[in-house]
Structures are given as structure tokens and as C-alpha cells.
N, C-alpha and C positions, 0 to 999 in steps of 0.2 A: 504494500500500500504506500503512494506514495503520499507528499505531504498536502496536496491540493485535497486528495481523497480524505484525507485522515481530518485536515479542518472543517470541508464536505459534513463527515459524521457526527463530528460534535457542533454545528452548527445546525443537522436535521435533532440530532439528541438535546438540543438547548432549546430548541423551539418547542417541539414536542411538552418538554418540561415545565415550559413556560407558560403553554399556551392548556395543559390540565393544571397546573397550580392556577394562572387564571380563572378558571371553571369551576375551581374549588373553593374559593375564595370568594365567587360571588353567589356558591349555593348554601354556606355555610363558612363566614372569615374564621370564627373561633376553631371550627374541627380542621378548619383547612392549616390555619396557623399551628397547630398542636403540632397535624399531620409531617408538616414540609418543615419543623423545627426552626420555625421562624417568627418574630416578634408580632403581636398585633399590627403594629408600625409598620412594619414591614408587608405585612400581609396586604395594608392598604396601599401599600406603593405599587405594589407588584399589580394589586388589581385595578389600578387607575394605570397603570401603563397602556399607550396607546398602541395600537399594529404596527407603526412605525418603531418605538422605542423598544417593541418586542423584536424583533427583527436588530436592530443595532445589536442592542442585549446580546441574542441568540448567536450572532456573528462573529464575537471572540474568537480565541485561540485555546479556551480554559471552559473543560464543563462545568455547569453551574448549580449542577445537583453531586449530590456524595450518598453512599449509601451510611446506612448509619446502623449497621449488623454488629453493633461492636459490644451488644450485651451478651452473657451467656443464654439468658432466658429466649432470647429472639433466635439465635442460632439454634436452640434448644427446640423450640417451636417449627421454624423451616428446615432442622433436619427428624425430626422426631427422635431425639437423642434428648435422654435426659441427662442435664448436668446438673453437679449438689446444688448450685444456686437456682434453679430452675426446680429441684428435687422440694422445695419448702410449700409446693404447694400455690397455683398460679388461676386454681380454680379453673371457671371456666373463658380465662382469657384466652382473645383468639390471635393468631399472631400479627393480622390486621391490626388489631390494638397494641400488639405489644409493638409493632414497628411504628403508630402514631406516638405512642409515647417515652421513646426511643430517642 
């Protein structure tokens, strides 16, 4: 892959990103904000952004999302592997939840 293609994909992966945190945001700012680990504040920015400045945005060289798997319980959840800190009991948390609250 060369580097046209490689900015290519993070430019279609930034949009994409972009353009369902926008959709989330204006169905629900608070779950959306919980969700994408971003401040109220911010949640309003993102959803006042216009097609133009999503597009700018999108255009970088740097993706703009990260995954955020860095709990035991959440890795616990999307592999079905239980780990001790996972083992305490998570009820009926579903991993939707656990990755919103993540």
C-alpha cells in the first residue's frame, strides 16, 4: 500500500467516524458523549460541525478515533474469557456497555 492509498483509508475511516458520532450525538448527546469518550463540550462541537469542516477534519494524516479495549473486563466480554477482574461479577453487563463506559 502505498502512501496516497494509506491516507485514502484513514480519510474514508475518519469520515465514517465522524459522520456516526455525528448521528449519535444528535439522537442522544449524553449516550453518544459517554459512548465516543468525549466531553459534553465536545460532543456539541462535533455535532455543530458542518459537511465542510467534517471533511477538513476527516482529511488529516492521523485517525481520529482509538479503540479503547484496554480494560480486562471489555477484552473479557469480546473474547468470552474470563479474567479475575472480570471474574467479581459484571452481572448482566453487555459489552456494548462495557465498551460505552470504557
Amino acid at each position: 500500500m502505498n502512501t496516497e492509498q494509506m491516507l485514502a483509508e484513514i480519510r474514508d475511516a475518519n469520515l465514517g467516524f465522524l459522520m456516526l458520532a455525528q448521528k449519535l450525538i444528535a439522537d442522544n448527546k449524553t449516550e453518544a458523549a459517554g459512548a465516543l469518550g468525549i466531553s459534553d463540550a465536545s460532543a456539541d462541537l462535533l455535532g455543530s460541525l458542518s459537511g465542510a469542516q467534517v471533511m477538513k477534519l476527516a482529511g488529516g494524516n492521523t485517525l481520529l478515533q482509538r479503540f479503547r479495549m484496554d480494560d480486562d473486563i471489555v477484552f473479557g466480554l469480546i473474547t468470552s474469557h474470563r479474567t479475575p477482574a472480570s471474574a467479581g461479577g459484571i452481572g448482566g453487563l453487555t459489552a456494548g456497555r462495557a465498551l460505552a463506559a470504557a
